[in-house]
N, C-alpha and C positions, 0 to 999 in steps of 0.2 A: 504494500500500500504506500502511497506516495504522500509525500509529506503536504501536501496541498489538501489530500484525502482526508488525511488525520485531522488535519483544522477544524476541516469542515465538517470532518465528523463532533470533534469537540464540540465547536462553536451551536451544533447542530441539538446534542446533548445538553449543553445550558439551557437552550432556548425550550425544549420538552420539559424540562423538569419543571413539575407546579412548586411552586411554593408554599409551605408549609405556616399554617397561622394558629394560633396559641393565645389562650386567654389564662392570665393568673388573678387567681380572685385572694386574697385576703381576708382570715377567718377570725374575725375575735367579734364575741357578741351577737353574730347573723344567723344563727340557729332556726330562728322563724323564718328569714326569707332565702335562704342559701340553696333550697332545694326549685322554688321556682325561677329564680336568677339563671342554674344550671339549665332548667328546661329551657328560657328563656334564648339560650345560644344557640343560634341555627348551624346546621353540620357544613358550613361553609370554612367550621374552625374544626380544625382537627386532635386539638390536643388541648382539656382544661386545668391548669395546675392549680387545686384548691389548697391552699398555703395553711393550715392552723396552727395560728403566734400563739402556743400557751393559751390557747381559747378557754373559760373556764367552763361552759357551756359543752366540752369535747365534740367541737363541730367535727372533729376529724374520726372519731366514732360513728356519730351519729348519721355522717355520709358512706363508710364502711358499711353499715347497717341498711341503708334506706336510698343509697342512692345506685339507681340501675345503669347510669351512661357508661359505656366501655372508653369514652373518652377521660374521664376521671379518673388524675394522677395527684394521689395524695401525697402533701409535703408535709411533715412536723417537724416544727422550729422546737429544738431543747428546750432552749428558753422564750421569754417574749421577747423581741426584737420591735415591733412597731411595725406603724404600716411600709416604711420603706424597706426594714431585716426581712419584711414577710415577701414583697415586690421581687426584692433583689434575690432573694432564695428560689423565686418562680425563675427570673430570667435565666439565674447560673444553671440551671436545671433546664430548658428549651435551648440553651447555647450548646449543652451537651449531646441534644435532642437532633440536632441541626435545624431546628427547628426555623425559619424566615423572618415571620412578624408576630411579636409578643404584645397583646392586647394588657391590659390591666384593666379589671371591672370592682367595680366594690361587690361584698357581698349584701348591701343592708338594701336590695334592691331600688336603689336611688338612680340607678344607670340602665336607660334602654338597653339590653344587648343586642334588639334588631338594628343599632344602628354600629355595631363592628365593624359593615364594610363600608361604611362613609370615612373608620378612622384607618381603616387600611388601604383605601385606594389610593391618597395621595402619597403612600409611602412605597408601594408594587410599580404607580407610573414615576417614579425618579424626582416630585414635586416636593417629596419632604423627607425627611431622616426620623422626626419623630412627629407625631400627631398627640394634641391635647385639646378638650370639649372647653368650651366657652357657653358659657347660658345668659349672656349679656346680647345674643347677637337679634334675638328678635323681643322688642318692645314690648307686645302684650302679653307673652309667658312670663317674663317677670316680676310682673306683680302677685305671681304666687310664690316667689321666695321672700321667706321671710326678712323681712324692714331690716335687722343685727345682722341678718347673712350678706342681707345687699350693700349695706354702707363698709360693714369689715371687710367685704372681697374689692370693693373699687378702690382703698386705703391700700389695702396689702395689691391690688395691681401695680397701683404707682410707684410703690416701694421695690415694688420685683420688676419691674422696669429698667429703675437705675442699676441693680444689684444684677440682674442676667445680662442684661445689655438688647434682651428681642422685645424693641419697643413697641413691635408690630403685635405683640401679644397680651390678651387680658386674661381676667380669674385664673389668676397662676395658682392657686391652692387646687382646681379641678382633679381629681384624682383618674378621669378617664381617659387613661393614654394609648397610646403603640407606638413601640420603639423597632426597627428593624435590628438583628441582631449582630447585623455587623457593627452596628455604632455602637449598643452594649457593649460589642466586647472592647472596647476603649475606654469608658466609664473605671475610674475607680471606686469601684464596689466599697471595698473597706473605708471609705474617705466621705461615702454619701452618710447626710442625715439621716437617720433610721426613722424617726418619727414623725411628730406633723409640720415640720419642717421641709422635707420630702420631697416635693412637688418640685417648691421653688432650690432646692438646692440643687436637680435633675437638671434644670433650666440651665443654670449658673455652669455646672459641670457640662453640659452639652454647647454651652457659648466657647467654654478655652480647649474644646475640639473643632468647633467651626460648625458645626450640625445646624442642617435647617429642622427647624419648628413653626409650625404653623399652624391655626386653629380650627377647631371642627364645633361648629352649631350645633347646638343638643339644648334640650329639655332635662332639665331633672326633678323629683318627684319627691315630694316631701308626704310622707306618710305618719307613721306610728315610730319610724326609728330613731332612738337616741345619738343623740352625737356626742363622743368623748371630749371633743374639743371645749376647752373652757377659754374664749377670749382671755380675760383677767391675769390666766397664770402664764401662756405662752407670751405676752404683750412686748415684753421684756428680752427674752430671748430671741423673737422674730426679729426686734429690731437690732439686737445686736446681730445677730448672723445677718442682715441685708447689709447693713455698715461694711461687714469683713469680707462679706462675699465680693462686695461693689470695689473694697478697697483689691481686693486680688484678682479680680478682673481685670480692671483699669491699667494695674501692675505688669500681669501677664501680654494683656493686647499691647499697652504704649509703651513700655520700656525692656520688658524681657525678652520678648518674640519680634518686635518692629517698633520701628520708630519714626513718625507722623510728623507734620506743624501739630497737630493736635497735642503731641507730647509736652509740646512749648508752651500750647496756649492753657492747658490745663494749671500747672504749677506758677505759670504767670499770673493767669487770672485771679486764682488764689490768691497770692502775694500781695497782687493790686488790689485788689478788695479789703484785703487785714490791713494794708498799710492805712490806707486811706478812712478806714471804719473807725481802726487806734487813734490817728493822728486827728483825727476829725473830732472825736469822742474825749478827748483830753484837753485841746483847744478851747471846747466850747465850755468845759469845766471849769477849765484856768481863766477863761471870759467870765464866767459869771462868780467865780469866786471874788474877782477885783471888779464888780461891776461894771465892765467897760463891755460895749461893742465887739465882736469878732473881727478882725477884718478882711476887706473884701478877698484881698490875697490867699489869708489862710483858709478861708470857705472856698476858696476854686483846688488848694492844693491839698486840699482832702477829697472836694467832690469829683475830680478830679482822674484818679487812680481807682475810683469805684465805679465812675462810669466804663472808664475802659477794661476794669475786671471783669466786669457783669459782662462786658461785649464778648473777648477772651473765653469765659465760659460760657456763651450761648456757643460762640464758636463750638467749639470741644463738642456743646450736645448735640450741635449740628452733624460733625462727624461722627459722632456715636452713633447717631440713628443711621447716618447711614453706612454705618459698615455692617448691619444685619447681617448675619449669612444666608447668601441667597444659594451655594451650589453644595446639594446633596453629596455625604462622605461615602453610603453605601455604595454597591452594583446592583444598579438595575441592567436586566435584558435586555435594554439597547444599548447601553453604558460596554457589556461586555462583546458585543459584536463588533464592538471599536478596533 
């Protein structure tokens, strides 16, 4: 056979092989609805990996016992790990699998699963590396989430904005993803936030690979299920990890890996803004402590250095936003016939 043969026979064997898609559900507390969730997934997915974190409930019994899909591959975490130990223990397990595109579903039945292949098509045609659900996209379904869920997800978008860097993306807390496995296997596992953290920390870790993400319209369903999440006591830690995340982002993109005008105008602008905030702020002190007037000089050479910071960093956001990543890390099918 002739080496022209062989290509084409390669090339010919990629192009046959289906792809294989994977749903990991996460088990703590979902006892009541875990069994119609499963049903819920049409056989377009071939492989479900039901995760139980230390479930106290023993959903991973009670699915041995009661659950008939021959696609149900049970996972027990030792301990609890949270929902991202319970996510990341599905992927390691479907990357073993050879598994293609690893869906994440909750199990508290809050997540359609007839809508799987809205978050897998953009990632099978080469348009995304990962997909996450947005429920801000249509106006009149949101006035079924509730008032505390709708103001803390627009708050924590804009925060996860600056901290990821995908300004093209909202309700980054959304838990219903698909990541192709290629990109997973890039992720460092050991390094992600395990718990409700999670989401936006995925985002943050798939920016300093370059991964596109982009978002998928969905509906979500508020029922009888409890949510672990207590505003109050996360408040504190979200915003310190978006602080550290944004600050090692920034790090990695403009000073470690490349270097921009952006690099300049950021630490400039900074600079220019503190000098002039100080200098300004102390002036007007020392004015009014000797009751005299400021004068007109030192009100321009403080206003001065704040005008032109502020400019400096709209700059910076400007190129922030646009350096989004727009070209998929995976291979797609046409990608390999290159």
């Amino acid at each position: 056979m002739s080496a022209t043969q062989i290509q084409a026979r390669d090339k010919s064997s990629t192009m046959s092989k289906s792809p294989r898609i994977a749903v990991v559900i996460p088990c703590f507390k979902v006892k009541a609805h875990i069994l119609d969730v499963i049903g819920g997934i049409g056989l377009d997915v071939d492989v479900i990996y039901a995760v139980d974190d230390c479930c106290p409930q023993e959903t991973a019994n009670f699915l041995a016992e009661n659950c008939r899909d021959s696609r149900v591959r049970i996972i027990r975490n030792p301990i609890n790990l949270g929902v991202g130990g319970a996510v990341m223990a599905g992927y390691r397990a479907a990357i073993e699998e050879g598994i293609t595109v690893v869906v994440k579903v909750d199990g508290d039945g809050q997540m359609d699963p007839q809508l799987i292949p809205s978050f897998i098509a953009p990632i099978l045609t080469g348009q995304a590396d990962y997909t996450k659900g947005n429920r801000f996209f249509d106006l009149e379904q949101i006035r079924s989430m509730p008032k505390m869920r709708l103001f803390g997800n627009a708050v924590l978008s804009f925060m996860a904005k600056i901290s990821t860097g995908y300004w093209d993306l909202f309700d980054p807390t959304n838990g219903y993803t698909a990541i192709h496995t290629d990109v997973a296997k890039l992720l460092p596992f050991d390094r992600i936030s395990n718990r409700y953290f999670f989401e936006t920390d995925m985002l943050f870790r798939l920016n300093t690979i370059k991964a596109v993400a982009v978002d998928v319209p969905m509906h979500a369903k508020y029922a009888d299920e409890v949510s672990n999440l207590k505003i109050s006591k996360i408040i504190g830690e979200f915003l310190y990890k978006h602080a550290r995340n944004c600050s090692k982002r920034i790090f990695y993109n403009y000073y470690l890996r490349d270097l921009s005008i952006a690099s300049i105008e950021l630490p400039l602008g900074i600079s220019m803004l503190a000098f002039g905030s100080i200098f300004g702020t102390y002036s007007w002190i020392n004015s009014a402590s000797i009751g005299s007037p400021t004068p007109a000089g030192t009100v321009m050479l403080a206003a001065l250095p704040i005008l032109v910071g502020i400019q400096l960093i709209l700059a910076f956001l400007g190129y922030d936003i646009a350096s989004v990543p727009r070209r998929v890390r995976h291979r797609t099918p046409v990608q390999s016939m290159q």
